[in-house]
PDB file as gemmi writes it, atoms N, CA and C in Angstrom:
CRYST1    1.000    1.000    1.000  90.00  90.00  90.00 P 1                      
ATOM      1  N   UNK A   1     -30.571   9.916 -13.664  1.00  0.00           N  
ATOM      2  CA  UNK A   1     -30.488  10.504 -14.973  1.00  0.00           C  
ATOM      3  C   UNK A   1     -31.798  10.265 -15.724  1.00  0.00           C  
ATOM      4  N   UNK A   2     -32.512  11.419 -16.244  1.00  0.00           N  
ATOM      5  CA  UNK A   2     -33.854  11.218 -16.592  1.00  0.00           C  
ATOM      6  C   UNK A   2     -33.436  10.826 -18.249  1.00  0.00           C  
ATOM      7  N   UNK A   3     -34.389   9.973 -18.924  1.00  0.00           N  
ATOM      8  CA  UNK A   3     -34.381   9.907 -20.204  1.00  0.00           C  
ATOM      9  C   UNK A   3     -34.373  10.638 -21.060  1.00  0.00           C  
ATOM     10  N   UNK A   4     -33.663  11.341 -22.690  1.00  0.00           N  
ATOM     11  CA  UNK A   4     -33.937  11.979 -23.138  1.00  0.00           C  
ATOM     12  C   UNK A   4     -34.389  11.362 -24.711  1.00  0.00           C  
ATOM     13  N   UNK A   5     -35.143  11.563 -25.635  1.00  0.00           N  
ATOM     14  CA  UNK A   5     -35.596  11.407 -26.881  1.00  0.00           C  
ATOM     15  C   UNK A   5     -35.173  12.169 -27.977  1.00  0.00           C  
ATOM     16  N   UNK A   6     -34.951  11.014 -28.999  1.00  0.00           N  
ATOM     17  CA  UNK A   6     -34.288  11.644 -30.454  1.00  0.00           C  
ATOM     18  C   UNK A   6     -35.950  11.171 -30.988  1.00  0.00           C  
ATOM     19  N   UNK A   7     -36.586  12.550 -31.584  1.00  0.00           N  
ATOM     20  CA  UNK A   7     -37.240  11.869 -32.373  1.00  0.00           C  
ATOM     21  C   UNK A   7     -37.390  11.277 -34.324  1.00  0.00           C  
ATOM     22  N   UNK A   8     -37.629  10.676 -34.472  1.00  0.00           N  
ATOM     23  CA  UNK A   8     -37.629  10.262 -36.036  1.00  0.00           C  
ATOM     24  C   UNK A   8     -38.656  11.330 -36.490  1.00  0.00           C  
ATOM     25  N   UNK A   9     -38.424  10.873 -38.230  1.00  0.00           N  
ATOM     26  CA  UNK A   9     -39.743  12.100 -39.013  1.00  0.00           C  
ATOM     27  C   UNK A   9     -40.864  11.623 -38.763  1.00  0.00           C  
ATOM     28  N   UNK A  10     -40.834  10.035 -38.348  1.00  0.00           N  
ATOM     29  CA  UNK A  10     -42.393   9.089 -38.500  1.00  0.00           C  
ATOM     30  C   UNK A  10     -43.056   9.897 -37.280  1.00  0.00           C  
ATOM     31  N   UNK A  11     -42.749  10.323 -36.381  1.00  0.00           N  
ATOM     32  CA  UNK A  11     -43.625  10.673 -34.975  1.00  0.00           C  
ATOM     33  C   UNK A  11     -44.391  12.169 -35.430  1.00  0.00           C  
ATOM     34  N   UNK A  12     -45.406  11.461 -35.175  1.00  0.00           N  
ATOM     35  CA  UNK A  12     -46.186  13.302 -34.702  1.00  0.00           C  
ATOM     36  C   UNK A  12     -46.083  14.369 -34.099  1.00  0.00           C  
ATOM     37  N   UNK A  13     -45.757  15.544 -34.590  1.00  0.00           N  
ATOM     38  CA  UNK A  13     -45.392  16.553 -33.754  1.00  0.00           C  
ATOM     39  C   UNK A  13     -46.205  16.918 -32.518  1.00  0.00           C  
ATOM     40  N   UNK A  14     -47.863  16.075 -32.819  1.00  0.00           N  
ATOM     41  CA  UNK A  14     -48.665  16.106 -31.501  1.00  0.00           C  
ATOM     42  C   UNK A  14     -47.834  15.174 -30.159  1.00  0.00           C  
ATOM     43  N   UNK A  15     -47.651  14.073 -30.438  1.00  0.00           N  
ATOM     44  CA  UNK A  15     -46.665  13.171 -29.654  1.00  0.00           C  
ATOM     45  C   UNK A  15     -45.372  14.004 -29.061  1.00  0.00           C  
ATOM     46  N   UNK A  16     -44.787  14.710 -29.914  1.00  0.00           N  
ATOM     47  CA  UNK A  16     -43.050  15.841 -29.268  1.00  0.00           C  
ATOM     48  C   UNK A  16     -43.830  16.708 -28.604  1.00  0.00           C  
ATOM     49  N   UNK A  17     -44.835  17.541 -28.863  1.00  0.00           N  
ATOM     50  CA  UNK A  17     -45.156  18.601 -28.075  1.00  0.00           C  
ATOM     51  C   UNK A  17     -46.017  17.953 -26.861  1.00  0.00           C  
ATOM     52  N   UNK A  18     -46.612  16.810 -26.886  1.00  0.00           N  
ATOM     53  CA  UNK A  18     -46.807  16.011 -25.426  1.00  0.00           C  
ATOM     54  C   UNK A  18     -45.933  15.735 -24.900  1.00  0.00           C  
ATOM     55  N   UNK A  19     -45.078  15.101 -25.371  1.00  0.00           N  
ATOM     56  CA  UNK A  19     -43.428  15.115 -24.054  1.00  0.00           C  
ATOM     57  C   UNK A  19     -43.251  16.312 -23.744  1.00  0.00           C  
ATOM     58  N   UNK A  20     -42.907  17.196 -24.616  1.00  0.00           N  
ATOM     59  CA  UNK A  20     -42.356  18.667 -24.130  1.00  0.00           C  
ATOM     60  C   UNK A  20     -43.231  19.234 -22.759  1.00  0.00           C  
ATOM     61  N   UNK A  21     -44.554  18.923 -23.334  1.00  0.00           N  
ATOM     62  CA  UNK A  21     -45.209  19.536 -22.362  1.00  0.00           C  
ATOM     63  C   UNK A  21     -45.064  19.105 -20.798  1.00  0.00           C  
ATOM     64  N   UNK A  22     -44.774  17.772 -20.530  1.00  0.00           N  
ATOM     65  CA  UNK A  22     -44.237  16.838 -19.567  1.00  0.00           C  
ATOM     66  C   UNK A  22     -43.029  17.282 -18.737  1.00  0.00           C  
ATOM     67  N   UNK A  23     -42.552  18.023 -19.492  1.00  0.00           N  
ATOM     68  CA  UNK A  23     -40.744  17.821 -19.239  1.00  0.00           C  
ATOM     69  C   UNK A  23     -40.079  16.872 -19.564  1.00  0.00           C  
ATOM     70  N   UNK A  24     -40.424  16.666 -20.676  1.00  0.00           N  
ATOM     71  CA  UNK A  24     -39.136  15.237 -21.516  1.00  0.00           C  
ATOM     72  C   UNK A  24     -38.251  16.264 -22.156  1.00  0.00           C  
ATOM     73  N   UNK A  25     -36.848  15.867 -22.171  1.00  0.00           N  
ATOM     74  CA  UNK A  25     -36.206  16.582 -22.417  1.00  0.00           C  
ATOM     75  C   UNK A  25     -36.617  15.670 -24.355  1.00  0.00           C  
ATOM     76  N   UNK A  26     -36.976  16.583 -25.453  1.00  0.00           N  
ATOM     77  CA  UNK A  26     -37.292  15.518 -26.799  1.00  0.00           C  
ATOM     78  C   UNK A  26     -36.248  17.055 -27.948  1.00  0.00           C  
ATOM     79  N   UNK A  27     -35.370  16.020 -28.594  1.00  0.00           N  
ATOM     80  CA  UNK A  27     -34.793  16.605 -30.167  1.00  0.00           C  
ATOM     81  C   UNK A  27     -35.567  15.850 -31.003  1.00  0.00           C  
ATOM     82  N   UNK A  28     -35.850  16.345 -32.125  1.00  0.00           N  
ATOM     83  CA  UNK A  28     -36.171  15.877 -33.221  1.00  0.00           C  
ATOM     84  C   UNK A  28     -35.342  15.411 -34.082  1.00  0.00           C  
ATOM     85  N   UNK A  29     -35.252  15.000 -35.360  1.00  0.00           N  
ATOM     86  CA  UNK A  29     -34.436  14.611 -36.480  1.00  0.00           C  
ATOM     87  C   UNK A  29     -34.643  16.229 -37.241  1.00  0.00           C  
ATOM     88  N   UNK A  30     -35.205  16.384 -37.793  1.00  0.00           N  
ATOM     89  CA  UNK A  30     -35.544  17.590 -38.258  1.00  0.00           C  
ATOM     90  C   UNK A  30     -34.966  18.727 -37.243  1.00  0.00           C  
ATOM     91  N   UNK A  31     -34.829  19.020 -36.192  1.00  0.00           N  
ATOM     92  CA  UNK A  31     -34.441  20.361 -35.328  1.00  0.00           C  
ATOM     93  C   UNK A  31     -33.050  19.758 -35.587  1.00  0.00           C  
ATOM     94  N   UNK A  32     -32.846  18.830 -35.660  1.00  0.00           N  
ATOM     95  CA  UNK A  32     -31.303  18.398 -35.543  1.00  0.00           C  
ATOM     96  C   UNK A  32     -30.525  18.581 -37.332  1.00  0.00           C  
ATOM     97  N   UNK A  33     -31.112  18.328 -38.191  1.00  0.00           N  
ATOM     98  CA  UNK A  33     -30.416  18.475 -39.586  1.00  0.00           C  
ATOM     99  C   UNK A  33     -30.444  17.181 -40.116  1.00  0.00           C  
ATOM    100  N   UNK A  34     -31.315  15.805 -39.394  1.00  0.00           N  
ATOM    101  CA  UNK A  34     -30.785  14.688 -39.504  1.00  0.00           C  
ATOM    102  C   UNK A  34     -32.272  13.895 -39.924  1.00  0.00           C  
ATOM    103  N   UNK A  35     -33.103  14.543 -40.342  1.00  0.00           N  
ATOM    104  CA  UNK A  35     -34.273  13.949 -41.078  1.00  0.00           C  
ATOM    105  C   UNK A  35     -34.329  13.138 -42.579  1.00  0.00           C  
ATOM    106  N   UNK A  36     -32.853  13.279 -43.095  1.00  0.00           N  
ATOM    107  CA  UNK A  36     -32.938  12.841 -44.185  1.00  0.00           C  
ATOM    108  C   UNK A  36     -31.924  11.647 -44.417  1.00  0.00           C  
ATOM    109  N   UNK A  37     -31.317  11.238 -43.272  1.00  0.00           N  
ATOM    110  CA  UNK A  37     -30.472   9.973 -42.764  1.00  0.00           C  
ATOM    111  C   UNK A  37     -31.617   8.704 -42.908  1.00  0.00           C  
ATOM    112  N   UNK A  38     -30.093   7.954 -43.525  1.00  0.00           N  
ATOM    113  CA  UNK A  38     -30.921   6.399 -43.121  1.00  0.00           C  
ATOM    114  C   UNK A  38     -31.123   6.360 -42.019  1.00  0.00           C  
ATOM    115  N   UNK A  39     -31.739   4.835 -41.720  1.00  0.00           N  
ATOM    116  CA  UNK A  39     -32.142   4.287 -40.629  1.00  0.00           C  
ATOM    117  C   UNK A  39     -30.829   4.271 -39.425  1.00  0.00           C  
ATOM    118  N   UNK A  40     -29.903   3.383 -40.346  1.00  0.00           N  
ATOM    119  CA  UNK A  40     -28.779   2.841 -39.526  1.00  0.00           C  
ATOM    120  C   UNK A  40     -28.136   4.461 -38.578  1.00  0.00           C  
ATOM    121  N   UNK A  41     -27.799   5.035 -39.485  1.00  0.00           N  
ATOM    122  CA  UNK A  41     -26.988   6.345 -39.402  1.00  0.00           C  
ATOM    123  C   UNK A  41     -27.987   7.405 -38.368  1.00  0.00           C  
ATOM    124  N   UNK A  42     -29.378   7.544 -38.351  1.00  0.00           N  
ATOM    125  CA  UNK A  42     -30.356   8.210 -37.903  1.00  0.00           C  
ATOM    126  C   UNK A  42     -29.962   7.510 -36.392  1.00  0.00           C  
ATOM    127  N   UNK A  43     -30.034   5.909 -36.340  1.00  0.00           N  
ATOM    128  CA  UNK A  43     -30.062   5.750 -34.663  1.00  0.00           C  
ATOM    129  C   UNK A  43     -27.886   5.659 -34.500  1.00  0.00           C  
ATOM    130  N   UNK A  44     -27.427   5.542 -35.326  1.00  0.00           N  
ATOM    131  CA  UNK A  44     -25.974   6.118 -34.584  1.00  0.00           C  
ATOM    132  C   UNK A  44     -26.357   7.394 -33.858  1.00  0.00           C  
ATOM    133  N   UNK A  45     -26.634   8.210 -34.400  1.00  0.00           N  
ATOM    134  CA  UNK A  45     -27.048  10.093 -34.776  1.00  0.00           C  
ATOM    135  C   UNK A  45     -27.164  10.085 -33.232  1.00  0.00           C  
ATOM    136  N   UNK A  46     -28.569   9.203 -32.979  1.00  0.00           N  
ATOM    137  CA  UNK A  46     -29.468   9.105 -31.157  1.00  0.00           C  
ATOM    138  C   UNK A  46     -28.337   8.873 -30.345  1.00  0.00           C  
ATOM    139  N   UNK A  47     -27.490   7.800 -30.677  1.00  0.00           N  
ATOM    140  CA  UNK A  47     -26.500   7.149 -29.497  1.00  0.00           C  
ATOM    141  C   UNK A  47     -25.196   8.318 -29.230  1.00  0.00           C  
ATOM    142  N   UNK A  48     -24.622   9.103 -30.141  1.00  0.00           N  
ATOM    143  CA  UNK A  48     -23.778   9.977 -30.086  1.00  0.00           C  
ATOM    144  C   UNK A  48     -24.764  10.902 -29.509  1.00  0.00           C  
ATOM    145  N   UNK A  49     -25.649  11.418 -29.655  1.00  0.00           N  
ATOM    146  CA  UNK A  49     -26.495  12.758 -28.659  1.00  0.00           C  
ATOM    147  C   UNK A  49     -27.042  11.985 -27.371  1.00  0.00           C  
ATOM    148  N   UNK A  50     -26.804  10.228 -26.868  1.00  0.00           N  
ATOM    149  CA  UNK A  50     -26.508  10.087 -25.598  1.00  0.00           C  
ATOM    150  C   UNK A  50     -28.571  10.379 -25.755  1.00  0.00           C  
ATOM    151  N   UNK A  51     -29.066   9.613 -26.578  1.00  0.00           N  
ATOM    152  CA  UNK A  51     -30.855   9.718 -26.569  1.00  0.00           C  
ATOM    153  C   UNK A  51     -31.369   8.949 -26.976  1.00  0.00           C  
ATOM    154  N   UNK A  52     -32.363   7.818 -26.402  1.00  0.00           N  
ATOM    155  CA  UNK A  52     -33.541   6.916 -27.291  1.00  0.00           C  
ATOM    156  C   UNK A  52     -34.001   7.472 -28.249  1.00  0.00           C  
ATOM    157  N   UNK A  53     -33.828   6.550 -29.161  1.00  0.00           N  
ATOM    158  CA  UNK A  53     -34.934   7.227 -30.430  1.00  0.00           C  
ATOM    159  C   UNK A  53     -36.147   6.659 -30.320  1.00  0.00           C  
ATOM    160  N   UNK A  54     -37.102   7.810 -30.634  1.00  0.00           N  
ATOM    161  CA  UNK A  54     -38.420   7.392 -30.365  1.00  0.00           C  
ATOM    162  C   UNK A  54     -39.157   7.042 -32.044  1.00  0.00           C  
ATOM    163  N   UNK A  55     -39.473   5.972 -32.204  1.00  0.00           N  
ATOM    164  CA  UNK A  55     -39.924   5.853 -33.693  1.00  0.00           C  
ATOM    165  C   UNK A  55     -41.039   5.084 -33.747  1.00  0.00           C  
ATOM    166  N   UNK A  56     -41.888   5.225 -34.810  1.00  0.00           N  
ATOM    167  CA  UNK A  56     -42.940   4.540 -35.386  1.00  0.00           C  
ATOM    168  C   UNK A  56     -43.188   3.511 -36.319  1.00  0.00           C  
ATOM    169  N   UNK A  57     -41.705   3.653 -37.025  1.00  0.00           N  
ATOM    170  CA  UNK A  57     -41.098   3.160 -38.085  1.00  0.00           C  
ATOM    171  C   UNK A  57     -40.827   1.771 -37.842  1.00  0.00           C  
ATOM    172  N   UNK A  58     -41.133   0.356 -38.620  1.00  0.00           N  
ATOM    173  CA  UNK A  58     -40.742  -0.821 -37.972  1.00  0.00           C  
ATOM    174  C   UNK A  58     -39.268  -1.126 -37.779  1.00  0.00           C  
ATOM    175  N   UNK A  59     -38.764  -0.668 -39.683  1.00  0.00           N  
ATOM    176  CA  UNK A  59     -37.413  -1.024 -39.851  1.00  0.00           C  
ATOM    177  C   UNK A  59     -36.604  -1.173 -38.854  1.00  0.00           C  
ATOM    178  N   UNK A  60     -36.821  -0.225 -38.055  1.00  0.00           N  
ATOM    179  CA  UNK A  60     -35.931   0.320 -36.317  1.00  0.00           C  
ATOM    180  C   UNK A  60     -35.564  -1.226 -35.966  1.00  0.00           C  
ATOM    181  N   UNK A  61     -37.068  -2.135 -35.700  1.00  0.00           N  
ATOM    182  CA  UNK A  61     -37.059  -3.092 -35.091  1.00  0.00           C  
ATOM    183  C   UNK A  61     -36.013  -4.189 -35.906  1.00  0.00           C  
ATOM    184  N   UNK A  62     -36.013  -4.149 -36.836  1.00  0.00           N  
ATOM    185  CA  UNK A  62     -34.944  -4.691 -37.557  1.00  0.00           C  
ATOM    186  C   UNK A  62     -33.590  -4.547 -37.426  1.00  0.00           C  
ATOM    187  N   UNK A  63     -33.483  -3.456 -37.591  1.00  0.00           N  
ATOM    188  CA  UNK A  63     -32.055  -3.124 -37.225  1.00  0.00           C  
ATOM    189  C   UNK A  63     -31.287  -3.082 -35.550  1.00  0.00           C  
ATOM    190  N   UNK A  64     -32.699  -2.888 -34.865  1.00  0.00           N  
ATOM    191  CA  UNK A  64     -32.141  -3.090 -32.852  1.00  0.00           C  
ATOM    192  C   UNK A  64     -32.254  -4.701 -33.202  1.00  0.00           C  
ATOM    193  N   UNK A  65     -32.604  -5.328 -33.949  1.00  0.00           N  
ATOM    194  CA  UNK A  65     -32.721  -7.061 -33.501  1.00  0.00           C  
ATOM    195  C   UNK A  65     -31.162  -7.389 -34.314  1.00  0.00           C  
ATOM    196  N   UNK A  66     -31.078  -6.710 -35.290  1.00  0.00           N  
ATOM    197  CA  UNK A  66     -29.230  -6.994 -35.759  1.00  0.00           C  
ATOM    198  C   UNK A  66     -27.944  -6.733 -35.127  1.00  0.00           C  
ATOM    199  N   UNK A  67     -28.864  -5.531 -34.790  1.00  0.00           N  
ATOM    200  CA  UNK A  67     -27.625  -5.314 -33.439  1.00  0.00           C  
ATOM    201  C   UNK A  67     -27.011  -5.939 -32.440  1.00  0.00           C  
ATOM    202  N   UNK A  68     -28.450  -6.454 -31.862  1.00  0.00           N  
ATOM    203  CA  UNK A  68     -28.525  -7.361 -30.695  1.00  0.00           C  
ATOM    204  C   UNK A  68     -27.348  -8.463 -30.904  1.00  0.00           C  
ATOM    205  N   UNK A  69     -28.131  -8.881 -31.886  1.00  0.00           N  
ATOM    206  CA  UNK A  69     -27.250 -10.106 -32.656  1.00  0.00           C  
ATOM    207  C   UNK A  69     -26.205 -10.255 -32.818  1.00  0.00           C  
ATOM    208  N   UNK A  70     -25.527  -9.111 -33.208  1.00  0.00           N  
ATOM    209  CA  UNK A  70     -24.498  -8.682 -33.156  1.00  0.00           C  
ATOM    210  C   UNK A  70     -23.497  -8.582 -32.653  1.00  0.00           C  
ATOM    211  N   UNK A  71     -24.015  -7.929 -31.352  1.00  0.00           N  
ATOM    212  CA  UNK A  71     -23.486  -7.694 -30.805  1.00  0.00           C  
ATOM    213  C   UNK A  71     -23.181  -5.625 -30.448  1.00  0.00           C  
ATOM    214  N   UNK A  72     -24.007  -5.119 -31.487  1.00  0.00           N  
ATOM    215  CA  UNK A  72     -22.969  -3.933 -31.703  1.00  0.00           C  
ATOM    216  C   UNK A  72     -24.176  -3.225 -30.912  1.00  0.00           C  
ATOM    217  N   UNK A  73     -23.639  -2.097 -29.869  1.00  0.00           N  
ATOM    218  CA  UNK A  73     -24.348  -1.552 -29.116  1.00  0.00           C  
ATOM    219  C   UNK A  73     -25.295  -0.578 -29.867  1.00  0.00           C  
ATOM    220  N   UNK A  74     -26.302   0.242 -28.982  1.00  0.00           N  
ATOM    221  CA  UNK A  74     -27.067   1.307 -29.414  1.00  0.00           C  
ATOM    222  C   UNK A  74     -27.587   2.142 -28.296  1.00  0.00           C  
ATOM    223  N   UNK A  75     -28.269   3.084 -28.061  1.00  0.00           N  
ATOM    224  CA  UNK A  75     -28.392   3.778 -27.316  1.00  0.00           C  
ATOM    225  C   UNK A  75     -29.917   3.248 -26.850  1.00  0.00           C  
ATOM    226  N   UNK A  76     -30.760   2.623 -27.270  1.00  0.00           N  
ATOM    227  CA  UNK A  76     -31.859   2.136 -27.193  1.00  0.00           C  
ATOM    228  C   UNK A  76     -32.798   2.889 -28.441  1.00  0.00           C  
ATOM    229  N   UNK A  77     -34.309   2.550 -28.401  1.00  0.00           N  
ATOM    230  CA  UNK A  77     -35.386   2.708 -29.182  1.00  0.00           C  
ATOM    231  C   UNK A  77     -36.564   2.347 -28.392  1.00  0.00           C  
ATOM    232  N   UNK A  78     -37.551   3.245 -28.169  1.00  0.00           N  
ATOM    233  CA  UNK A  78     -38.963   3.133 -27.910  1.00  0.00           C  
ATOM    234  C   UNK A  78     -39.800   3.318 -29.145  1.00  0.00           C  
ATOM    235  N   UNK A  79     -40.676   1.990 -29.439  1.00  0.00           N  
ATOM    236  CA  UNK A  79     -41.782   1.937 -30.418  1.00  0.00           C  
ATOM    237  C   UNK A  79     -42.511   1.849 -30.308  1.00  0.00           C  
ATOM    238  N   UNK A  80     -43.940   2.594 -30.945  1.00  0.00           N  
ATOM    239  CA  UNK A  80     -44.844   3.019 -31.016  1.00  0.00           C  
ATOM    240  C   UNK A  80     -45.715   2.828 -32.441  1.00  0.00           C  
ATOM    241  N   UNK A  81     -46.373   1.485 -32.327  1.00  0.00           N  
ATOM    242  CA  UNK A  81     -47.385   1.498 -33.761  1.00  0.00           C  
ATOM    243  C   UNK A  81     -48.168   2.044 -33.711  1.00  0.00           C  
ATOM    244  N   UNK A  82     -48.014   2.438 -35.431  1.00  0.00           N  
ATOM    245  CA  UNK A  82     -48.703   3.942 -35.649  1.00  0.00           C  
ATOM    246  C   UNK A  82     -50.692   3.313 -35.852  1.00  0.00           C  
ATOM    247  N   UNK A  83     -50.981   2.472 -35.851  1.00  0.00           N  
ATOM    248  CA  UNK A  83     -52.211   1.667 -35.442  1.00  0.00           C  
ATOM    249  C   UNK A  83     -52.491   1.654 -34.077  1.00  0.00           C  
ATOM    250  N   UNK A  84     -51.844   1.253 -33.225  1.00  0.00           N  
ATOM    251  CA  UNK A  84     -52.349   0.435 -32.134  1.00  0.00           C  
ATOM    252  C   UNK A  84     -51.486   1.294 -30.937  1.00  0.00           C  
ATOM    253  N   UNK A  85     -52.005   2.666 -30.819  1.00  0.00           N  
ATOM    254  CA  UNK A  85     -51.899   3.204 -29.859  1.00  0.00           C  
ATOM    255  C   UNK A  85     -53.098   3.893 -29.211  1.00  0.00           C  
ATOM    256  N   UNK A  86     -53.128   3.118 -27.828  1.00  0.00           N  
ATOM    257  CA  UNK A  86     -54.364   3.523 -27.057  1.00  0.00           C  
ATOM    258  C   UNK A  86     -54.245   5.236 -26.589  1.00  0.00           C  
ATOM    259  N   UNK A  87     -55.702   5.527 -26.451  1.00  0.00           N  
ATOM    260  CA  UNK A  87     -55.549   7.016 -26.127  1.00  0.00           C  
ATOM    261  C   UNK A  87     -55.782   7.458 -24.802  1.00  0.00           C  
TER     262      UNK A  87                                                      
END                                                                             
């Protein structure tokens, strides 16, 4: 089963149209209706469409480390600082 991506508003549409171009299967928040969701609710959003969210955003990291903690599942998150990405 290949990976698929929810993306957040933080990502560059240069970044979605490089997966696309790949064959990543990538939704957006925005193609989806869901750009204007919190954090929490934005990565439920990913785990019900069965997709990593791909974000830039730290908060994410906050909230996958509460989870953890938690206990309460998620569908995952790949992060990407918006600084310190090699080209």
């Amino acid at each position: 089963m290949a990976l698929t991506f929810y993306m957040d508003h933080h990502v560059p549409r240069a970044i979605t149209a490089g997966l696309r171009a790949r064959g990543v299967g990538v939704l957006t928040a925005y193609e989806d209706g869901a750009h204007e969701l919190e954090d929490v609710t934005l990565l439920d959003r990913a785990g019900e469409l069965k997709r990593v969210l791909f974000t830039r955003d730290e908060d994410f990291l906050i909230e996958a480390t509460r989870r953890q903690e938690l206990g309460i599942p998620f569908y995952g998150i790949v992060y990407a600082h918006q600084l310190r990405v090699s080209k």
